[in-house]
N, C-alpha and C positions, 0 to 999 in steps of 0.2 A: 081644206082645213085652214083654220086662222093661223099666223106665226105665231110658235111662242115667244121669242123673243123679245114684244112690246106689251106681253101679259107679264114678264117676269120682270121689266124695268120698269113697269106700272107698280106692281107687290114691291119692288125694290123700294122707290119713290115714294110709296106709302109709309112703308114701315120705317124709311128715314125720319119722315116729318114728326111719326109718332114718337118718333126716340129722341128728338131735337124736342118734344114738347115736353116728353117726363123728364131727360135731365134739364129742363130748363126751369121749371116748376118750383116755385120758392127760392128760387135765386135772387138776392136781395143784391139793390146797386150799392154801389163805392161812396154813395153821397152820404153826410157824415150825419150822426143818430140826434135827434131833436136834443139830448143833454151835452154834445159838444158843440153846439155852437155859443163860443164865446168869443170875446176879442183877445188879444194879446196880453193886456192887462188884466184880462178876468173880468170884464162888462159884459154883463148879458146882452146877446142878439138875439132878437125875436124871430126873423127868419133871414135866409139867406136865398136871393133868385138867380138862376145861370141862366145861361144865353144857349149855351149846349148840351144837347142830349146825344140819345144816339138806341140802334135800335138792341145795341149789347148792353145788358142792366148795369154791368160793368163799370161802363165809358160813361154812365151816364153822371147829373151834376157836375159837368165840367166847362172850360171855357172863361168866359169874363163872369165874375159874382159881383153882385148886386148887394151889398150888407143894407138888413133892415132894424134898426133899433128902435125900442118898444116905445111905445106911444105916435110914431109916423104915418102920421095923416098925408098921404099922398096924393090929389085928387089927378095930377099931371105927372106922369113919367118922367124922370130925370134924361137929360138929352143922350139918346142913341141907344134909348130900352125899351122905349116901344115898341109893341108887336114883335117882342124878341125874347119874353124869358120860356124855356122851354121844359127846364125842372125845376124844384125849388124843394127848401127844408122848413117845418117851423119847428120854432125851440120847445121845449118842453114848459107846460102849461099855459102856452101864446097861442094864438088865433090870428089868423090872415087870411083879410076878408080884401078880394080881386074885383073889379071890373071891365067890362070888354070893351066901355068907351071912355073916352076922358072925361074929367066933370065927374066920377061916379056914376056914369050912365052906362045904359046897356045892359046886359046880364052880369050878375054879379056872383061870387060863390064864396064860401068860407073853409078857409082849411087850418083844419085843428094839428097839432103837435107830433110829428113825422116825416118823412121823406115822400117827395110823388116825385117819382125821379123820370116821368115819359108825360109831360101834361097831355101828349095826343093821346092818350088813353082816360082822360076825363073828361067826360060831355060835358057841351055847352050847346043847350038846345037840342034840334033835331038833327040838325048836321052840322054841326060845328065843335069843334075839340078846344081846348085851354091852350094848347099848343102855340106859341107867338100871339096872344091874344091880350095878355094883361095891357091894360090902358091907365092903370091908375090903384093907390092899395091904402090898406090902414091893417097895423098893426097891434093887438094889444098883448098884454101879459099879467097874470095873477103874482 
C-alpha cells in the first residue's frame, strides 16, 4: 500500500495555492490612482516610473520615482533608469508610449491611464516582459 502521508501533503499543498489564488484575486497595489498624480503645487504629472516592484501587489510602485511631465519626449533614459523601471502609473487622460531600445527603437508599447504595478506581467514579444526593459518614453495628455 502507498503512504498516505505524501497524498495528504499533496491535497494539503494544493488546496493552499488555491486559497493563496482566491484571496489574492483583485487585490489592487498601493500605487497611487491615475487622478493623484500631481506635483506638490498642483501640476499635472503624466506618469510616474519606479525602479521597484515586488511580487506582493502591496509593495509594489515603490523605490526611486521617475516623475514624467506631459509633453516629455524622451528618446534616452535619464542617467541610472535604464533597464530599470519595473511599475509605473499614468495620469488620468495621458498616454505613455515605451521603448525597449534607445533612439525609439525596438518594441514599443503604449499604456493608457492606470496603474501596471508588476511590468513582468506585460509581454513584450514572445519571451520577453516590460520588466527593466524601458529604453526611452513620450508622454502625452488631453
Amino acid at each position: 500500500p502507498r503512504p498516505l502521508r505524501p497524498l495528504l501533503l499533496g491535497a494539503l499543498l494544493v488546496t493552499l495555492v488555491a486559497a493563496v489564488a482566491v484571496l489574492g484575486w483583485g487585490v489592487e497595489a498601493q500605487c497611487p490612482s491615475a487622478s493623484d498624480l500631481r506635483l506638490v503645487n498642483g501640476t499635472r504629472v503624466c506618469a510616474e516610473l519606479y525602479a521597484d516592484n515586488s511580487p506582493y501587489y502591496e509593495q509594489c510602485c515603490a523605490g526611486d520615482v521617475l516623475v514624467v511631465l506631459p509633453g516629455s519626449d524622451v528618446p534616452y533614459m535619464p542617467r541610472g533608469w535604464g533597464d530599470r523601471v519595473s511599475s509605473l502609473v499614468v495620469g488620468t487622460k495621458c498616454e505613455l508610449t515605451v521603448w525597449s531600445r534607445r533612439a525609439k527603437r525596438g518594441n514599443s508599447r503604449s499604456f493608457n491611464a492606470g496603474a501596471q504595478p508588476r511590468l513582468q506581467e506585460v509581454r513584450r514579444g514572445l519571451f520577453h516582459n516590460w520588466n527593466d526593459a524601458i529604453q526611452g518614453y513620450y508622454c502625452t495628455c488631453k
